[in-house]
C-alpha positions in Angstrom: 64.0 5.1 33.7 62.5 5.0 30.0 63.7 2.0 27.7 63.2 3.1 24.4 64.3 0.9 21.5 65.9 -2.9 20.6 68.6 -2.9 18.0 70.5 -6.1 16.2 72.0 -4.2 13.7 72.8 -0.8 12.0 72.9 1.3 9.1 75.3 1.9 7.3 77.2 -1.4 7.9 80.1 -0.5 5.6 83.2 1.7 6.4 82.6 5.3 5.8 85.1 8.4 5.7 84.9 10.9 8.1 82.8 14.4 7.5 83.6 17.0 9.7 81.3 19.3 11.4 82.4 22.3 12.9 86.5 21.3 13.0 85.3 18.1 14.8 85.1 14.7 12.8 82.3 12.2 12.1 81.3 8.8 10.4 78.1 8.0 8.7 76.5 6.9 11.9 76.8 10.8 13.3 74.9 12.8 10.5 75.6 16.7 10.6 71.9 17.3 10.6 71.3 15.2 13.3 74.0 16.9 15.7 72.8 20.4 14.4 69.5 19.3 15.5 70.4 19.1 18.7 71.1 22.6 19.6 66.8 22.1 20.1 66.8 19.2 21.8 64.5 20.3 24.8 66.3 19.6 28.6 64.9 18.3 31.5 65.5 19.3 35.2 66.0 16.1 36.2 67.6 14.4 33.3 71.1 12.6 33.4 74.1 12.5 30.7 76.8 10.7 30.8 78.9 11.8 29.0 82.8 10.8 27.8 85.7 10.5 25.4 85.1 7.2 23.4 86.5 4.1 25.1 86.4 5.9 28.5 84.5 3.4 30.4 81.1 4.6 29.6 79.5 1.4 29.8 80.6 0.6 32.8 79.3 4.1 34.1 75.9 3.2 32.3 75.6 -0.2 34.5 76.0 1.3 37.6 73.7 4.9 36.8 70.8 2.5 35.8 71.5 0.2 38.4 71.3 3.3 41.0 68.5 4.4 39.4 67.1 0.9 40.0 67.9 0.9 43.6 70.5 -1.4 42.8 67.8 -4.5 41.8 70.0 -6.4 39.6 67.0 -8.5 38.0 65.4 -5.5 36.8 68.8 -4.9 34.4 69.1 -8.7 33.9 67.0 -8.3 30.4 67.3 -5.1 29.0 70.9 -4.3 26.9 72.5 -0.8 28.6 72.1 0.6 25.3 68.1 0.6 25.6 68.2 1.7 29.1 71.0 4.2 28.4 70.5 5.4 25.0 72.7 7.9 22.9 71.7 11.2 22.4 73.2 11.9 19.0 72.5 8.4 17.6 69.7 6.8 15.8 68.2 3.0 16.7 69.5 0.6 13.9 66.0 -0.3 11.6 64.7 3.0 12.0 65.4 6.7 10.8 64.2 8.3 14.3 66.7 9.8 15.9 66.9 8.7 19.9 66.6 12.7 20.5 63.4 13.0 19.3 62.4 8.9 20.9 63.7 10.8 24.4 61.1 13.8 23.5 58.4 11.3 24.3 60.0 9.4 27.1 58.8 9.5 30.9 61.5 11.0 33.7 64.0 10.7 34.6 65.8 10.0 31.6 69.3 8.6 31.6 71.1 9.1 28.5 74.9 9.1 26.8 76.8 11.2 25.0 80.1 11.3 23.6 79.8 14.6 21.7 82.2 17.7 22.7 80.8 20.1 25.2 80.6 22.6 22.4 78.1 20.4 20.6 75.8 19.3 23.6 72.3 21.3 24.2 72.5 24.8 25.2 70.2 23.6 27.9 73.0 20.9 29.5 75.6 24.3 28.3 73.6 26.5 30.3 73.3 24.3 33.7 70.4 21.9 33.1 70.3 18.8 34.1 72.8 17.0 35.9 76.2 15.5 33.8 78.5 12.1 35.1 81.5 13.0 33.1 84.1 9.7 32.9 87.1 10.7 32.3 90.2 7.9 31.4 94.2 8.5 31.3 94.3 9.0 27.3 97.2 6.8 26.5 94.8 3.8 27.2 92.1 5.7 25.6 94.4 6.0 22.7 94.8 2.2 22.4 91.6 1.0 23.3 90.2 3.2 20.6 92.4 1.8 18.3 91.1 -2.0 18.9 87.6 -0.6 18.5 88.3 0.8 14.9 90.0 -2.7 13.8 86.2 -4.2 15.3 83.9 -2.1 14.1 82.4 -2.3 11.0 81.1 1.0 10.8 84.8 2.6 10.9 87.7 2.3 8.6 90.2 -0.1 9.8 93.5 1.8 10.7 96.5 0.7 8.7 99.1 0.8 11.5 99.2 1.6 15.0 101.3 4.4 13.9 98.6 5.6 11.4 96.4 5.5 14.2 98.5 7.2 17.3 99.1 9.8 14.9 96.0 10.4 13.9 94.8 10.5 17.4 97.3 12.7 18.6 96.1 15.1 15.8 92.3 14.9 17.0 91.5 13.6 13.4 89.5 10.7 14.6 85.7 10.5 15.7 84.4 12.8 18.2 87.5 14.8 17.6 91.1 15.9 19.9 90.9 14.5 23.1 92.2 17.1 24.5 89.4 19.6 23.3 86.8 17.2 24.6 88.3 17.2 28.7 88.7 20.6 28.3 85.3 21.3 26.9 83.7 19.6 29.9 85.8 20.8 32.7 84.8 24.3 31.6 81.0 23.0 32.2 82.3 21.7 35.7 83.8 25.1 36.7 80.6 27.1 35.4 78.2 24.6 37.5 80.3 22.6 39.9 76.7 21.5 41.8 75.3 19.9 37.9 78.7 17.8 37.1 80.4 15.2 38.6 84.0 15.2 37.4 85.2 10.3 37.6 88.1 8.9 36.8 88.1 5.8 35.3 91.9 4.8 37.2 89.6 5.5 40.4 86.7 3.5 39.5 89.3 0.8 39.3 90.9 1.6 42.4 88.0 2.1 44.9 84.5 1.4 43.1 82.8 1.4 46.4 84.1 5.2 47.2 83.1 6.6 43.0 80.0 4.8 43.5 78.4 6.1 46.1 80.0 9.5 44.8 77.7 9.1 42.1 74.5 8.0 43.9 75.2 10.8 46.3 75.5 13.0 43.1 72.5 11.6 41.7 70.5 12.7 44.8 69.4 9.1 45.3 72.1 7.9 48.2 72.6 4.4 48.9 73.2 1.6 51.8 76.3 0.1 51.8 75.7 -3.1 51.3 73.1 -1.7 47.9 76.9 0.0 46.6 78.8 -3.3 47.4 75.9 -5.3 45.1 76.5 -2.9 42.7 80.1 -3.0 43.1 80.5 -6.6 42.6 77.6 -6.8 39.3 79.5 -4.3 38.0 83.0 -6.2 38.1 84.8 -6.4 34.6 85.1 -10.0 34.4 80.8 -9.9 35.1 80.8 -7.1 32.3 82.1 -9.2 29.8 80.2 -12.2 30.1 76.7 -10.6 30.3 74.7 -10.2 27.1 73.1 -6.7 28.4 76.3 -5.1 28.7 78.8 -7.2 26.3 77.1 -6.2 22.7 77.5 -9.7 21.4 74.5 -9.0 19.5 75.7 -6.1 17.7 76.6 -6.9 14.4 78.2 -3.6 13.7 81.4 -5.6 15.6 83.8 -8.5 14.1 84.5 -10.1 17.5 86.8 -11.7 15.7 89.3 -8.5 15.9 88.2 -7.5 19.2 86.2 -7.8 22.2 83.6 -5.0 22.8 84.9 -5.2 26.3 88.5 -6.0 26.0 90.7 -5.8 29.2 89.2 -2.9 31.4 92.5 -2.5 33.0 95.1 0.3 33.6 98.0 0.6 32.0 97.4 -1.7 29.0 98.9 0.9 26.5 101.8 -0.3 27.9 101.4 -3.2 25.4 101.4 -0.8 22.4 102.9 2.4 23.3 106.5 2.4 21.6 108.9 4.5 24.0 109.0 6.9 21.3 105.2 7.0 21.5 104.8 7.7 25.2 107.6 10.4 25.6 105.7 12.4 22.6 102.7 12.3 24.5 104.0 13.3 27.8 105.4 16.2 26.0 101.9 16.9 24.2 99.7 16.6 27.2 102.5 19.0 29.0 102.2 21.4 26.4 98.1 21.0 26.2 97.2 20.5 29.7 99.2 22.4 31.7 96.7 25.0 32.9 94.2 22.6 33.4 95.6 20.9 36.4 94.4 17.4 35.8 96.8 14.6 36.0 96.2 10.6 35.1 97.0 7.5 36.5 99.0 5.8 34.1 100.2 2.6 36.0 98.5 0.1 37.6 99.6 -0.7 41.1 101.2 -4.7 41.1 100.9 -4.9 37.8 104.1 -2.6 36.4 105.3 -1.2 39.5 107.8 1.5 40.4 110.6 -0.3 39.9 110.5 -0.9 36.4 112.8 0.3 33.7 110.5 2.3 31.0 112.5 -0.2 28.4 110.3 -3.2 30.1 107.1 -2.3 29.1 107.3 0.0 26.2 108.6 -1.7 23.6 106.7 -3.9 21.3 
């Protein structure tokens, strides 16, 4: 699995407006050439994307893909940040103007890579059934708020003025990467058009039996695994690890104020719970009713011990 670059930083570092590309919007860090240039990216048979909604859970899915791919030797991840081994296709390494898509041209296979781009965007090639995708997939009302505490971090983002400002805009798809809704949708149509070339996770059932979505994915992968290789994995892979490790933390991106926010902030369930007015989470039952009805899919939106059954919706909605 090909490392390609070491970043500190990244250009811009100011706040930018979003552009919009094709109805979907961007900042500065997402240039419309640079997307449009990859309707030629060129697709291997055995490359990976993962790909997801920001704030999904994609680097947790990135530790454990690399560490698969790695036969789940945790000193040979102990060095390297995810981001090098897992590098984003649509980005550009900070302190250079070389796109990773054209630094993955060059790389050796298999190549692992990221994505958070809508379906609509991706190559034709992954479109068309190439190469296998590890879609994550998180109940949006804690995607809503986690993404939220990543704009008031990040440096390359405007700050939100409220959490109203924000849920709105969210609802409304007008932040980066676009409607959430569009993006789930997006990708489940890639799942129904190649079932065998995309595996459909859950982030709430990462959380409630790693062990099972792990060897899911390793199975997936077509590179299957011992149990006690997936229960090494599991346990690296724990939250609380996460957060204190260097390779997968970002401490040394300085596109964050860690001041405002952790890179890694909770990883739990049901933390929206903490931000969500009541008026908040009936509108988006009724939205994701009205949105996702055909679709089928349904999200865990409570965690089991921590708000349980028995709770009036007053307890934990209001702020």
């Amino acid at each position: 699995m090909p490392v390609l670059h070491r970043y500190h930083s990244v250009v811009p570092l100011q706040p930018s407006d979003y552009r919009e590309y094709q109805g979907v919007m961007f900042s500065a860090l997402y240039p419309p050439e640079d997307i449009r240039a990859l309707q030629g990216f060129q697709v291997r048979d055995d490359d990976i994307f993962i790909a997801s909604y920001p704030r999904s859970g994609s680097t947790w899915m990135e530790e454990i893909v690399s560490l698969i791919f790695n036969g789940g030797d945790v000193s040979r991840v102990a060095t390297v940040p995810v981001y090098e081994r897992v590098p984003c296709l649509e980005e550009r390494p900070v302190g250079t103007r070389v796109p990773n898509r054209l630094l993955l041209d060059a790389a050796p296979g298999p190549r692992v890579m990221k994505t958070r781009l809508p379906w609509c965007m991706v190559p034709p090639q992954v479109r068309q059934g190439k190469g296998k995708v590890v879609y994550l997939a998180r109940n949006p009302k804690d995607t809503c708020n986690s993404l939220y505490h990543f704009h008031r971090m990040s440096r390359c983002h405007v700050t939100p003025e409220s959490w109203a400002e924000f849920f709105f805009h969210f609802v409304e798809g007008k932040v980066e990467f676009g409607s959430w809704f569009d993006h789930i949708l997006g990708w489940q149509t890639h799942a129904s058009t190649h079932p065998t070339k995309m595996l459909f996770v859950k982030y709430e059932d990462l959380h409630k039996d790693p062990h099972m979505v792990v060897a899911r994915v390793a199975q997936f992968l077509s590179r299957p695994l011992p149990p006690q290789t997936v229960d090494t994995i599991v346990k690296h892979c724990r939250f609380d690890n996460m957060k204190a490790n260097p390779m997968t933390n970002y401490s040394n991106d300085d596109r964050f104020d860690f001041s405002q926010s952790e890179f890694l902030r909770t990883g739990t369930v049901a933390n929206w719970k903490k931000f969500f007015l009541v008026i908040n989470s009936l509108d988006f039952d009724r939205i994701y009713a009205e949105r996702m009805q055909a679709s089928g899919l349904q999200f865990d939106y409570d965690r089991t011990g921590e708000f349980g059954a028995d709770r009036d919706l007053d307890d934990y909605c209001f702020r």
